[in-house]
N, C-alpha and C positions, 0 to 999 in steps of 0.2 A: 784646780779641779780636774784637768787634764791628766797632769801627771799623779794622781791617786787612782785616776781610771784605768789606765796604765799598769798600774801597781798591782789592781786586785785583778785585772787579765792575765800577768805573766803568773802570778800566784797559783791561778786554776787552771794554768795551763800546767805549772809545777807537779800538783797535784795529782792530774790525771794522766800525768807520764808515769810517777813512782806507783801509782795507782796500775798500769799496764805491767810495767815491770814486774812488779809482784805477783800476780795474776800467772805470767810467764814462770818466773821463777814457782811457783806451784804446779803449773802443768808439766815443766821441766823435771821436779820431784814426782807427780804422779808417774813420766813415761821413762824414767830412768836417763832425761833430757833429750832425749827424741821429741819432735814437734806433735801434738796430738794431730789423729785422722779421725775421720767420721766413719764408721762402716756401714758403705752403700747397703739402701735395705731392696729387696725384691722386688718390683713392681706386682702384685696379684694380678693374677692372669684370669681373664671375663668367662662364665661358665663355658665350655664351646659348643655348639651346635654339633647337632647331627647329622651325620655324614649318612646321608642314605644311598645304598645303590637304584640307580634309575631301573621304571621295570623294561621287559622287553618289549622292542617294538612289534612284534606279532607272535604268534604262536601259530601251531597246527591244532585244526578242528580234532577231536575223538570223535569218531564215526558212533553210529547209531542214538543220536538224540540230534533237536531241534534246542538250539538254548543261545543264553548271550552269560558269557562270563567276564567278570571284572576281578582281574587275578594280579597281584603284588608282584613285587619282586622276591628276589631268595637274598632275605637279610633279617636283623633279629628282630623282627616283629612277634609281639606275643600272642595276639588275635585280632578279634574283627568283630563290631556290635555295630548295628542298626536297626533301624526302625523300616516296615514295610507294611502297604494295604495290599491284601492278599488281592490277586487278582481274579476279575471276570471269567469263565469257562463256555468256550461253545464247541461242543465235541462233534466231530466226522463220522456221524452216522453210521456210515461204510464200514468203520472200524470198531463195530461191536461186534466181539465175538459171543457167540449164543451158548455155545459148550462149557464159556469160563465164565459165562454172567456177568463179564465188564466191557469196558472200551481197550485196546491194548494201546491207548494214547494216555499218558498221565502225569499231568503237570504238575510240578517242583518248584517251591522257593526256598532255597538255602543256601550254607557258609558251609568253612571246611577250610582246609589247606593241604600242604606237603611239605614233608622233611625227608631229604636222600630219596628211598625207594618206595615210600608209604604215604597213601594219600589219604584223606579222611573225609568224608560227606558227614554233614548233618544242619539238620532246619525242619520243613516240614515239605512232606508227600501228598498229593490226594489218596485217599486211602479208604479200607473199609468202616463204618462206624454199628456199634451196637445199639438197637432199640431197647426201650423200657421193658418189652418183652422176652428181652434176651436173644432176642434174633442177630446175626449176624450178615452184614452185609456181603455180597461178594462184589459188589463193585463198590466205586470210592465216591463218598457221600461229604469226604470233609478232608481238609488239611489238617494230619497230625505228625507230630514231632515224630523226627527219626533218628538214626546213627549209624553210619556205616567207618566201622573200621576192616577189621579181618572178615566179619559177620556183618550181617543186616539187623538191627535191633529197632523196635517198635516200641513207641509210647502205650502205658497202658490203654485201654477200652474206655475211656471216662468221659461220659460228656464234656466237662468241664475242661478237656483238653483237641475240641475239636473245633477245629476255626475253619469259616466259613468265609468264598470270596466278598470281599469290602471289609472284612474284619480287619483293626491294625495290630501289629505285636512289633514287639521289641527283641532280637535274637542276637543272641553273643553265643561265640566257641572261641576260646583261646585255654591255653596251658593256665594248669594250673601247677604242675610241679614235672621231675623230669618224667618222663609217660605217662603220662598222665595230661585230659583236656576234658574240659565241660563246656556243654550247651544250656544255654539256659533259655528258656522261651517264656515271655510276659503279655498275655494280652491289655492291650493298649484302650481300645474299643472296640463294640461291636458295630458293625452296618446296621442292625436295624435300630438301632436306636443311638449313634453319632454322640455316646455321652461315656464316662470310664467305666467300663464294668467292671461290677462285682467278682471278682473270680477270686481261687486260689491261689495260694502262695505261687509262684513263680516254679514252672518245671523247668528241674533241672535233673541234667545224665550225666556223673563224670565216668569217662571210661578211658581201654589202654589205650597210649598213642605212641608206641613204643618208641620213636625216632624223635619224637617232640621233645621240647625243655627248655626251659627260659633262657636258655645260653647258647640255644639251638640257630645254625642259619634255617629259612624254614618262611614259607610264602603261604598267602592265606589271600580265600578268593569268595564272591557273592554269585552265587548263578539264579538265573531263572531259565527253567526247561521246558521242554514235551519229549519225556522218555518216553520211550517204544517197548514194549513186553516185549521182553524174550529176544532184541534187536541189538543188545550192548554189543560194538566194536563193528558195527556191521554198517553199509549203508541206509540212511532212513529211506524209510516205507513212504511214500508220498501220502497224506493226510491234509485236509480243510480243517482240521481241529485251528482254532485260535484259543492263544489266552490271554486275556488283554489288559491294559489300565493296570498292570503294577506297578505302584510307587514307592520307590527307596526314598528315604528320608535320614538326614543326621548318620549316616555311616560313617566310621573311624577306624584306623586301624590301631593298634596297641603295641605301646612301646617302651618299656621299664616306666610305666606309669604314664605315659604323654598317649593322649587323645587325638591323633594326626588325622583331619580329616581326608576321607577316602575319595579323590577326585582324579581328573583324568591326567592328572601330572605322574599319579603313584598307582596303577593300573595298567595292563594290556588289556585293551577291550574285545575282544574274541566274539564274534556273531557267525555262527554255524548253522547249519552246514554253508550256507551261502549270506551275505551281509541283506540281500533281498528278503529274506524271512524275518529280521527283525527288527522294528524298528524304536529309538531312542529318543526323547525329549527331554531337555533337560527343566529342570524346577525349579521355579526362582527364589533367588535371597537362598540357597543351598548350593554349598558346589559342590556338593556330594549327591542332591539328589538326580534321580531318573525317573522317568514315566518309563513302562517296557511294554510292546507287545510284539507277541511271538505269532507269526500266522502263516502255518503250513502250505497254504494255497499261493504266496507270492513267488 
C-alpha cells in the first residue's frame, strides 16, 4: 500500500515538472528565450490640492471712508458670493447738507476686486429712490445695486430693486470671460415680513473688467462702509453716523468651480480709519459669517 503511494507521488511530481518546463519552453519561444518581465505599471497619482497663496497680514487704510474690508489674497480666484442682512442706519445729523438735500455720510455694502492696476466696486449704495409719483429723491432712501469700473453706473429707478436695512440678498461679482465680470444681486427676504419674496428675476450687470479673466492672478474683497461725499482719498470728516447689525452669511470665494469658504484664514481684515470704529462678531455654525458695525463716534 505503501509503495503504490509512493508511486502515484513521484508520478505527479513527474508531471508537473514536464508541465513547468514546457510552460518555459513557450515563454522562451514568445521572448526569443530571454526570461519574461512584467512592465511596472504607474501608480495614479491622488487629484492634488490647491496651493493657495496665504493673504497679507495687513494692508494700509484708503483715507476718506470709515469701513471694514475682508480682502483675499492676489491668486486665481474667480470671485466672491454671499449672503448679507442689509444693515441698520442712524445718521449724524450735523451732517446734512441743506444745499444738496442729503446727508454727505452714505453707507455701502459690497464685493469687487483687483487685477494689476484696476480695481472694481460693486453691490449696493444708499442711494436716491423714485416715487409712484415720479418724484425723485435727492437723498438716499434705499440700497440699490451699483458698479464701478472706469465709471460710476446705477441700477435702474425700480422699486423692485431697492432694498431696505434688514432686507437679506444674496451678491456675487466674479469673471465671467476675459474682461469681462458680472454682479448679480437676489433678494433673499424682506424685514417686514421675515418670509422669501416675491421679486424679480435676479439683477444682474456684466460690464468691462479689462485686467480680469479666469486665468488672471487677481484678489477679490467684501466691504461694508460710511463713505463721505466728496471726501475720497482725503482724511474722514469725524461723524456719529453708525451703521450697524450687518450680517455676512455663507460667503465663498470662487475657484475653477470650488466653493472655498471665505474665513479669516483667507482674508486681511482691514478696520479703518482706526480698528476703534469697527467692530466684528462672529456667527455661529458659519466661519464665514460676521455681525459688522461701523460707528463714527468711537
Amino acid at each position: 500500500m505503501v509503495v503504490k503511494f509512493r508511486n502515484i507521488l513521484i508520478a505527479t511530481v513527474m508531471v508537473c515538472t514536464v508541465t513547468t518546463l514546457l510552460h518555459a519552453d513557450l515563454w522562451a519561444l514568445q521572448t526569443d528565450g530571454a526570461l519574461p518581465t512584467m512592465t511596472p505599471q504607474p501608480t495614479p497619482s491622488p487629484t492634488p490640492a490647491i496651493t493657495e497663496v496665504p493673504p497679507d497680514a495687513s494692508r494700509p487704510c484708503f483715507a476718506g471712508a470709515y469701513y471694514r474690508k475682508a480682502v483675499s489674497s492676489v491668486d486665481g480666484w474667480d470671485g466672491i458670493e454671499g449672503e448679507v442682512t442689509l444693515p441698520e442706519i442712524e445718521f449724524d445729523r450735523d451732517r446734512w447738507d441743506a444745499t444738496r438735500g442729503r446727508y454727505l455720510d452714505n453707507p455701502s455694502v459690497y464685493m469687487g476686486g483687483r487685477a494689476g492696476s484696476q480695481e472694481i466696486d460693486c453691490g449696493l449704495t444708499w442711494s436716491q429712490t423714485r416715487d409712484e409719483q415720479g418724484y425723485i429723491s435727492t437723498e438716499g432712501r434705499a440700497f440699490r445695486p451699483f458698479w464701478r469700473n472706469d465709471a460710476w453706473h446705477n441700477a435702474p429707478l425700480d422699486p423692485a430693486l431697492y432694498f431696505h436695512p434688514g432686507d437679506k440678498v444674496r451678491m456675487r461679482c466674479a469673471v465671467t470671460t476675459n474682461g469681462k465680470m458680472e454682479l448679480v444681486v437676489t433678494l433673499i427676504s424682506r424685514k417686514a415680513t421675515g418670509v422669501p419674496a416675491t421679486a424679480p428675476l435676479p439683477f444682474r450687470a456684466e460690464f468691462d473688467a479689462a485686467s480680469f479673466g479666469p486665468d488672471e492672478l487677481q484678489e477679490f474683497k467684501r466691504v461694508n462702509a460710511i463713505d463721505q461725499v466728496g471726501n475720497e482719498g482725503r482724511p474722514v470728516v469725524p461723524t456719529n453716523t453708525v451703521v450697524f447689525d450687518a450680517k455676512w452669511e455663507n460667503v465663498v470665494l470662487i475657484r475653477d468651480g470650488q466653493r472655498l469658504p471665505f474665513n479669516g484664514q483667507r482674508f486681511t481684515d482691514m478696520r479703518c480709519p482706526t480698528p476703534s470704529k469697527v467692530a466684528v462678531t462672529a456667527v455661529q455654525n458659519d466661519e464665514s459669517g460676521e455681525m459688522i458695525t461701523i460707528d463714527g463716534s468711537k
